[in-house]
OpenMM code with the backbone's topology and positions (N, CA, C; nanometers):
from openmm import Vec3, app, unit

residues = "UNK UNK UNK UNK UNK UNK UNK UNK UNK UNK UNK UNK UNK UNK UNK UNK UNK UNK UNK UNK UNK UNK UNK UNK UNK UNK UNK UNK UNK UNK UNK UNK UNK UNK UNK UNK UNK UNK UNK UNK UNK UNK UNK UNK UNK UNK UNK UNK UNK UNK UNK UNK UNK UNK UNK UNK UNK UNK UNK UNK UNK UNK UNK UNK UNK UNK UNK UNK UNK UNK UNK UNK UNK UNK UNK UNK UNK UNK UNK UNK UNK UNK UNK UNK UNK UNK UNK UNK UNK UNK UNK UNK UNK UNK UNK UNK UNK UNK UNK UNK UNK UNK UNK UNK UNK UNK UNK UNK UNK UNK UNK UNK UNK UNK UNK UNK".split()
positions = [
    Vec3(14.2760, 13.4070, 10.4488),
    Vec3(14.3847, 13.3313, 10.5069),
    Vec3(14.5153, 13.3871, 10.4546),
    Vec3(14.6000, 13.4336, 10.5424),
    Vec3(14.7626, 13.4941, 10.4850),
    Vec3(14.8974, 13.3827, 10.5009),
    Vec3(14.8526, 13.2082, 10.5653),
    Vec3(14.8813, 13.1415, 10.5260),
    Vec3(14.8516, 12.9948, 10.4899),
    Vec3(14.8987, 12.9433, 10.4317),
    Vec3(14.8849, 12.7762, 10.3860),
    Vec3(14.9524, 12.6849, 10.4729),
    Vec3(14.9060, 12.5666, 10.5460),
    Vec3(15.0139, 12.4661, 10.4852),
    Vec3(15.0349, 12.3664, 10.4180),
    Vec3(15.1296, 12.3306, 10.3739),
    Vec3(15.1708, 12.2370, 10.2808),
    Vec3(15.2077, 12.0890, 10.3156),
    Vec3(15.1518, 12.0079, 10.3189),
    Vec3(15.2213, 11.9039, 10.3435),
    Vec3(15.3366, 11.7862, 10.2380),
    Vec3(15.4732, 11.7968, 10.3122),
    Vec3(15.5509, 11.7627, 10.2005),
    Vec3(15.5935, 11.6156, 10.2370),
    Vec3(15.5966, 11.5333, 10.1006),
    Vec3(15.6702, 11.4269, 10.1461),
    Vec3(15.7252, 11.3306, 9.9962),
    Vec3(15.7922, 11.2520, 9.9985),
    Vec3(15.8721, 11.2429, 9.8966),
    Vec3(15.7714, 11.1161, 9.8105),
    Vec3(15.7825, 11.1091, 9.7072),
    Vec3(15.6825, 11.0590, 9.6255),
    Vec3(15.7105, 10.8721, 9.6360),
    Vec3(15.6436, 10.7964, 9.5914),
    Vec3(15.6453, 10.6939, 9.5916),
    Vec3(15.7507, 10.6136, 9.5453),
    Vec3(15.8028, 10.6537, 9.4023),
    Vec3(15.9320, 10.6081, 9.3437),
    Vec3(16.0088, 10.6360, 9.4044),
    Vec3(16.0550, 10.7297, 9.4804),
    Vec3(16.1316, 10.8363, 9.5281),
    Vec3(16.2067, 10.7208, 9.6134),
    Vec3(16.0929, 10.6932, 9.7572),
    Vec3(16.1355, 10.5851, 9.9015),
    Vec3(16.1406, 10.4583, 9.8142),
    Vec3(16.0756, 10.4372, 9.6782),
    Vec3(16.1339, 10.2373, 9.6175),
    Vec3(16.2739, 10.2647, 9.6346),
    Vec3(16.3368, 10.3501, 9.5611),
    Vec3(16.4929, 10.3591, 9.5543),
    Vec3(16.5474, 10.3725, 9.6172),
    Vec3(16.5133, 10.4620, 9.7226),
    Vec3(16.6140, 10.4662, 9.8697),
    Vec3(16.5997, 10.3506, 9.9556),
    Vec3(16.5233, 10.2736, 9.9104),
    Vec3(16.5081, 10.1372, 9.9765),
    Vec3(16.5528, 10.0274, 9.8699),
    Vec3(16.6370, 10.0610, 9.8103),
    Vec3(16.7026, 9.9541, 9.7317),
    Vec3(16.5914, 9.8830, 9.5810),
    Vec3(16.4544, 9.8797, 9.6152),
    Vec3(16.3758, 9.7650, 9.5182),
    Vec3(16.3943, 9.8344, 9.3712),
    Vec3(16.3455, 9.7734, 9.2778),
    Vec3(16.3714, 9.8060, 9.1377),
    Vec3(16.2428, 9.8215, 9.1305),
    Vec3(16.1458, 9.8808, 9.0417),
    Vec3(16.0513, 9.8461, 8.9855),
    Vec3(15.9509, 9.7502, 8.9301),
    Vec3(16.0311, 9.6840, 8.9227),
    Vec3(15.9808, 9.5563, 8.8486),
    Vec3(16.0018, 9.4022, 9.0087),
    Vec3(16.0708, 9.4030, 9.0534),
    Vec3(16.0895, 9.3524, 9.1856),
    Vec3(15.9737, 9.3373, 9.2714),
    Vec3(15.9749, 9.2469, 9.3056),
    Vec3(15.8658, 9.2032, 9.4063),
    Vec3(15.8810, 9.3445, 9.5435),
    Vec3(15.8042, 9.4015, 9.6041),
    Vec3(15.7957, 9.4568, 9.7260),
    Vec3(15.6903, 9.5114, 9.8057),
    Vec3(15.7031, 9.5482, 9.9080),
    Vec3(15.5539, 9.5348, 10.0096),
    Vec3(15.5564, 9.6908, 10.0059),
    Vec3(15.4620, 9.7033, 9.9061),
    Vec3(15.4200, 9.8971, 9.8956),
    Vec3(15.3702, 9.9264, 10.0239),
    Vec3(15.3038, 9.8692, 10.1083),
    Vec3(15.2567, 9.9136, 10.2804),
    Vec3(15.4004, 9.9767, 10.3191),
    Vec3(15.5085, 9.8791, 10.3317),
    Vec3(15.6567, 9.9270, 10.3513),
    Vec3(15.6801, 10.0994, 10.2947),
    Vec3(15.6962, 10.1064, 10.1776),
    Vec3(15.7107, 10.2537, 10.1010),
    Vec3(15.5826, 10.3340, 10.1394),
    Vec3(15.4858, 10.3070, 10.1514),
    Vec3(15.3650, 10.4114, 10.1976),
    Vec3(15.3734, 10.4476, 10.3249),
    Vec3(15.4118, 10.3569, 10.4573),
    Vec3(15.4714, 10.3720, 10.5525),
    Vec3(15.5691, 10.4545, 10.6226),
    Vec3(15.7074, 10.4265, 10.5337),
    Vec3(15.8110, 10.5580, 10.5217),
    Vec3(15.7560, 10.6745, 10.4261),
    Vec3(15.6597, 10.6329, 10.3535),
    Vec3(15.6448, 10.8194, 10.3061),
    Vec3(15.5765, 10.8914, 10.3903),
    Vec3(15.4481, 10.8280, 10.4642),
    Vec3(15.4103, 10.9264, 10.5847),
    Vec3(15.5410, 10.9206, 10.6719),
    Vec3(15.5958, 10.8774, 10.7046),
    Vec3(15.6785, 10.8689, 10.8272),
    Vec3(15.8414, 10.9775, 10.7809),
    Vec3(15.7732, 11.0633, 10.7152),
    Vec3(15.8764, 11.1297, 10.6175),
    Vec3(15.8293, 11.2607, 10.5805),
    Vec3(15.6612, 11.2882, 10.6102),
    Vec3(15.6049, 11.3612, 10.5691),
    Vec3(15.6252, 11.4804, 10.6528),
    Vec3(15.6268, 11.5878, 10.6189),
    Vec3(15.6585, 11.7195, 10.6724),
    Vec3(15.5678, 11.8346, 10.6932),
    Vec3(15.5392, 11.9084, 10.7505),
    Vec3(15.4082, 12.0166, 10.6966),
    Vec3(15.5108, 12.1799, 10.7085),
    Vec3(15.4657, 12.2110, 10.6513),
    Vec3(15.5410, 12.3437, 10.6259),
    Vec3(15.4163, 12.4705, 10.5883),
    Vec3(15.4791, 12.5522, 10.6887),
    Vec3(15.3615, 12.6839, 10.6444),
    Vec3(15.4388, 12.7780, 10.5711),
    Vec3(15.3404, 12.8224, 10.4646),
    Vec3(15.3335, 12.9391, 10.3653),
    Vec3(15.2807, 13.0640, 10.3861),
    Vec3(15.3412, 13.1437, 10.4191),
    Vec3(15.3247, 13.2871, 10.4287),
    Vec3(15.2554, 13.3656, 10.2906),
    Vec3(15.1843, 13.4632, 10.2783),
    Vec3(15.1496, 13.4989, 10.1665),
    Vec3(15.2621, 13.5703, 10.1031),
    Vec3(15.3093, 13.5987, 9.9925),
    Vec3(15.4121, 13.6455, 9.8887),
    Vec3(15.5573, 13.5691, 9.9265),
    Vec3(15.5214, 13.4578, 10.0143),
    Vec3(15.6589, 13.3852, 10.0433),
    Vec3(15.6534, 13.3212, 9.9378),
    Vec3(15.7730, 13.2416, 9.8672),
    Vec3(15.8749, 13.1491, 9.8239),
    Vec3(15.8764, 13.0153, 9.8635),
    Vec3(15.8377, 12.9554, 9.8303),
    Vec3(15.8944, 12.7874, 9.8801),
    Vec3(15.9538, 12.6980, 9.7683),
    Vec3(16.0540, 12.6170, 9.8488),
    Vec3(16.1225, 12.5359, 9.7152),
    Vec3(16.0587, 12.3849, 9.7793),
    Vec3(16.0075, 12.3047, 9.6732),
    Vec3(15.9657, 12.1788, 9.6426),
    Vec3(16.0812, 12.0749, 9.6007),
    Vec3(16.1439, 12.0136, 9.6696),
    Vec3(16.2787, 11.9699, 9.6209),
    Vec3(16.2043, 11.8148, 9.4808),
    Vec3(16.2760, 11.8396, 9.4326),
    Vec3(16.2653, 11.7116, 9.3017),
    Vec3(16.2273, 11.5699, 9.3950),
    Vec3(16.1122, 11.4711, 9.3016),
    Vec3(16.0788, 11.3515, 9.3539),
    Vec3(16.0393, 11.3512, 9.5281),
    Vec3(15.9665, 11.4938, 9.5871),
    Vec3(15.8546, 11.5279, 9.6578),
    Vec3(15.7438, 11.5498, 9.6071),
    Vec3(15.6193, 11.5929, 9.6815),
    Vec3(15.5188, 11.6381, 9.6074),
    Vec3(15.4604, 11.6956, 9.7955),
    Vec3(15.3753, 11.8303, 9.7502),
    Vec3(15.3698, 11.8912, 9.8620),
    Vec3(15.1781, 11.8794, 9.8687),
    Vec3(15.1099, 11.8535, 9.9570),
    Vec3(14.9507, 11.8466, 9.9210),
    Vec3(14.9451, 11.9780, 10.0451),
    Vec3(14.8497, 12.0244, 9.9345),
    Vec3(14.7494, 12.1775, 10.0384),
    Vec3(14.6805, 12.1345, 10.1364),
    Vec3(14.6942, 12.1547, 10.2471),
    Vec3(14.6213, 12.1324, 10.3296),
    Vec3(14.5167, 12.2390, 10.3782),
    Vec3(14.4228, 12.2983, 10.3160),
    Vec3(14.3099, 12.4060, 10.3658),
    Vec3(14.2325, 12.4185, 10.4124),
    Vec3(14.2133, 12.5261, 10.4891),
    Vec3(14.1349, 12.5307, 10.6326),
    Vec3(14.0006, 12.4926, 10.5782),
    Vec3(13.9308, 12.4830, 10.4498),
    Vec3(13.8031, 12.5104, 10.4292),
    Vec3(13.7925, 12.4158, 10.3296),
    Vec3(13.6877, 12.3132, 10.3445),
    Vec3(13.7548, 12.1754, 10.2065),
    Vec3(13.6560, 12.2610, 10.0594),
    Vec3(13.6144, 12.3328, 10.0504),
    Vec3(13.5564, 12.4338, 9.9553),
    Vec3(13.6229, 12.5515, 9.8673),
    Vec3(13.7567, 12.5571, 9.9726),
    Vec3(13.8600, 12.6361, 9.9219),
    Vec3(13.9613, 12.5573, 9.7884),
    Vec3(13.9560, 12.6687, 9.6668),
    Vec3(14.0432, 12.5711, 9.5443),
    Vec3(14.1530, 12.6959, 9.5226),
    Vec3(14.2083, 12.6014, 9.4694),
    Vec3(14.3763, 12.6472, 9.4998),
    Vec3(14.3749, 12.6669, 9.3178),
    Vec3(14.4726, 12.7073, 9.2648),
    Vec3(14.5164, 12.7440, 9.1614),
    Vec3(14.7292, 12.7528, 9.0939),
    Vec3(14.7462, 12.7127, 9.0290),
    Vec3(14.8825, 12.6434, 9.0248),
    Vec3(14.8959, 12.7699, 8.8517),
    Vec3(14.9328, 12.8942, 8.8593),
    Vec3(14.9812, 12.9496, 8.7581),
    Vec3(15.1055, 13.0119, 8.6975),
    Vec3(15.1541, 12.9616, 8.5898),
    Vec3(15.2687, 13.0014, 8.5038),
    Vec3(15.3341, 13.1757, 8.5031),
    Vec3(15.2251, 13.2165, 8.4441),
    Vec3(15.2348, 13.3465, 8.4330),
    Vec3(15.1058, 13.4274, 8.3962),
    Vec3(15.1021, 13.5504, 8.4095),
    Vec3(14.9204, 13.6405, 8.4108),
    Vec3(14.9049, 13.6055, 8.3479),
    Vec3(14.9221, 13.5982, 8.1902),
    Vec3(14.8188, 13.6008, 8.0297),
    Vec3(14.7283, 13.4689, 8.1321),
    Vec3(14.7511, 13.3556, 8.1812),
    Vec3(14.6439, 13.2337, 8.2840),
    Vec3(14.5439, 13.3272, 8.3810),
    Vec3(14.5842, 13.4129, 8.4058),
    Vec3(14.5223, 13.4883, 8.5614),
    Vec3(14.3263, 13.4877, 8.4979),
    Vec3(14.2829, 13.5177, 8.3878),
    Vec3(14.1580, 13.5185, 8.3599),
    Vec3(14.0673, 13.3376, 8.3534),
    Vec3(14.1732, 13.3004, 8.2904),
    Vec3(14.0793, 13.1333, 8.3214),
    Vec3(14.2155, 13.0577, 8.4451),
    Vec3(14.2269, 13.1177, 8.5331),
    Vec3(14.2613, 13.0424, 8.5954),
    Vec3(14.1605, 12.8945, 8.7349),
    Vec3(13.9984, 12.9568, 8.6662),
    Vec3(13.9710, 12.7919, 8.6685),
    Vec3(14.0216, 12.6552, 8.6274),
    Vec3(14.0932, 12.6917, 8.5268),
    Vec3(14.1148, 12.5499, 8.4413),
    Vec3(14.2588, 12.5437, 8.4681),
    Vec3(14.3024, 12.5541, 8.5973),
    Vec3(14.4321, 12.5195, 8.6170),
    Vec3(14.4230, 12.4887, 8.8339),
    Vec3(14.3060, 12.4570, 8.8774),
    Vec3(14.2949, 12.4073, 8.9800),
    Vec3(14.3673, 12.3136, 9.0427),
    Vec3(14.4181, 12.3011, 9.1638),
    Vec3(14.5580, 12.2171, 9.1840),
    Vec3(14.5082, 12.1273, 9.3295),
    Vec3(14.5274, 12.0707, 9.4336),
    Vec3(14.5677, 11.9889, 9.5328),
    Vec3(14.6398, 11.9621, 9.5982),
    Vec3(14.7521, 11.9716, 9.4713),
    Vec3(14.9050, 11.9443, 9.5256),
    Vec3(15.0286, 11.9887, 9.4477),
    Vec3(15.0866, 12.0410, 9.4748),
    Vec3(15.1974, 12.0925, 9.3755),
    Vec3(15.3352, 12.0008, 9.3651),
    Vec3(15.3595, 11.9545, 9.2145),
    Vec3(15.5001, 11.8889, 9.2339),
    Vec3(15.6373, 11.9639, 9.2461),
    Vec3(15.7435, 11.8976, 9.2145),
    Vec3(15.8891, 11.9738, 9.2450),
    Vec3(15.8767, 12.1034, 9.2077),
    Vec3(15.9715, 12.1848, 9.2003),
    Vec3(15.9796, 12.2977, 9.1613),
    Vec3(15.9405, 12.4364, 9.2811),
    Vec3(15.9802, 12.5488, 9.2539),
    Vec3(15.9533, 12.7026, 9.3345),
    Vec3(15.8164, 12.7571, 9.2476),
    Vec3(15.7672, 12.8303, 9.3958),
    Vec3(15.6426, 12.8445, 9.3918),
    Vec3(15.6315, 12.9718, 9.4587),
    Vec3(15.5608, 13.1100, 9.4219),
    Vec3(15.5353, 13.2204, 9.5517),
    Vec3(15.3775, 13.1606, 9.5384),
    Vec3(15.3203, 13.1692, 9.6942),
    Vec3(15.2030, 13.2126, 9.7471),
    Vec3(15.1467, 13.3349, 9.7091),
    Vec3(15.0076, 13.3299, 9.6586),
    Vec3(14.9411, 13.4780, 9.6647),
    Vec3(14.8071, 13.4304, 9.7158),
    Vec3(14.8070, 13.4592, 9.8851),
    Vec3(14.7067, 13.4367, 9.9737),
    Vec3(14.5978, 13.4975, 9.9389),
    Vec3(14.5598, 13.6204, 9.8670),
    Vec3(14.4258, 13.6567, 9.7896),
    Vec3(14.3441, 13.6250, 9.7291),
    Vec3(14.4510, 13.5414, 9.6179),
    Vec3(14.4301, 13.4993, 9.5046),
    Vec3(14.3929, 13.3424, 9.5125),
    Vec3(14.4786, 13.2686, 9.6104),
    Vec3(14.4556, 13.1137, 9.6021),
    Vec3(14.5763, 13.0566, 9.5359),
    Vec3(14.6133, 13.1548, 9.4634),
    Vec3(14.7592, 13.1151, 9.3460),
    Vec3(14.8722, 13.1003, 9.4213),
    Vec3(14.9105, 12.9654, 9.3510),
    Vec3(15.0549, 12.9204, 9.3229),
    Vec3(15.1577, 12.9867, 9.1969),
    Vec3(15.2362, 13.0600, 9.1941),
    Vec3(15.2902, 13.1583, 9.1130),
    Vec3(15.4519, 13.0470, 9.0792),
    Vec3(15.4312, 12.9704, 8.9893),
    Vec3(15.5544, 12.8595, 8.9137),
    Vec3(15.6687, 12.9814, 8.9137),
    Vec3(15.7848, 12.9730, 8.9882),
    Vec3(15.8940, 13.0694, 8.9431),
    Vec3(15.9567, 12.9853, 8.8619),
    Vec3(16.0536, 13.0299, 8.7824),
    Vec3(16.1814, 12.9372, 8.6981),
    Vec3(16.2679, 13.0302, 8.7744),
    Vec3(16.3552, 12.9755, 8.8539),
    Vec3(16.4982, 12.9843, 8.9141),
    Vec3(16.6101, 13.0599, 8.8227),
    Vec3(16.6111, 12.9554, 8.7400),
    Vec3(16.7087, 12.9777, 8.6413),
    Vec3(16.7214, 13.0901, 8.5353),
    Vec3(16.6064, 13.1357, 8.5260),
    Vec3(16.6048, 13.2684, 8.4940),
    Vec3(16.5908, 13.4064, 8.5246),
    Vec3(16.6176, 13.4761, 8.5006),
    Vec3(16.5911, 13.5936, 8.5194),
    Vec3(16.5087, 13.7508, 8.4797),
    Vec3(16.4873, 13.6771, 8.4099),
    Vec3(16.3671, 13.7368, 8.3430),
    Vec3(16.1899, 13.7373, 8.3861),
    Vec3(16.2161, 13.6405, 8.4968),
    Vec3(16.0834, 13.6036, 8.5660),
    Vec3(15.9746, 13.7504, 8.5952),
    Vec3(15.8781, 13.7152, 8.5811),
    Vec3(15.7619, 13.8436, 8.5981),
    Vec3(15.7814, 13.7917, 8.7449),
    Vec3(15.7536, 13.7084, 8.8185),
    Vec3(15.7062, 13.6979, 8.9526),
    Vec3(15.8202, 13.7116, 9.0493),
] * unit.nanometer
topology = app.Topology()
chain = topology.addChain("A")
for resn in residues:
    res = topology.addResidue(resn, chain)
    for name in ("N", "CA", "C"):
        topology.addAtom(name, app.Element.getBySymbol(name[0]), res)
């Protein structure tokens, strides 16, 4: 497969607040589960593409094959047990695709020094 998609949508706390309730406040979570599908996005991933995960989203893999496992890694020295870093869904943050691999490749933005 040379791409993914992703399905994005903004996390649960995320729609309490844009809907005014506090936490602690009485409210009808059907309401907030409601607007988060109704909010939800799907976005395809190209292999060695880039995607940005904006803060207080969360994006779920959607894969063609429910046998297919995904992998969420930092940097290579992970690339040998990257069993033990199996993913579902990726939170905020930039990410490259490596459609070969299954890997999610964590960029840091802010630096420059990035291997990926």
């Amino acid at each position: 497969m040379d791409t993914i998609l992703l399905s994005l949508a903004p996390e649960f706390d995320t729609i309490r607040e844009e809907m005014g309730y506090d936490e602690y406040e009485d409210f009808d979570a059907y309401d907030i589960m409601f607007q988060q599908g109704y909010d939800r996005q799907l976005i395809e991933v190209a292999d060695g593409e880039t995607v940005e995960i904006p803060e207080g989203y969360s994006a779920t893999i959607e894969g063609d094959f429910p046998d297919d496992e995904f992998y969420l890694l930092e940097n290579e020295a992970d690339l040998p047990d990257k069993e033990n870093f199996a993913i579902d869904s990726l939170p905020g943050g930039s990410y490259r695709f490596d459609a070969a691999e299954n890997i999610f490749w964590k960029i840091d933005m802010e630096s420059s020094d990035s291997l990926l």
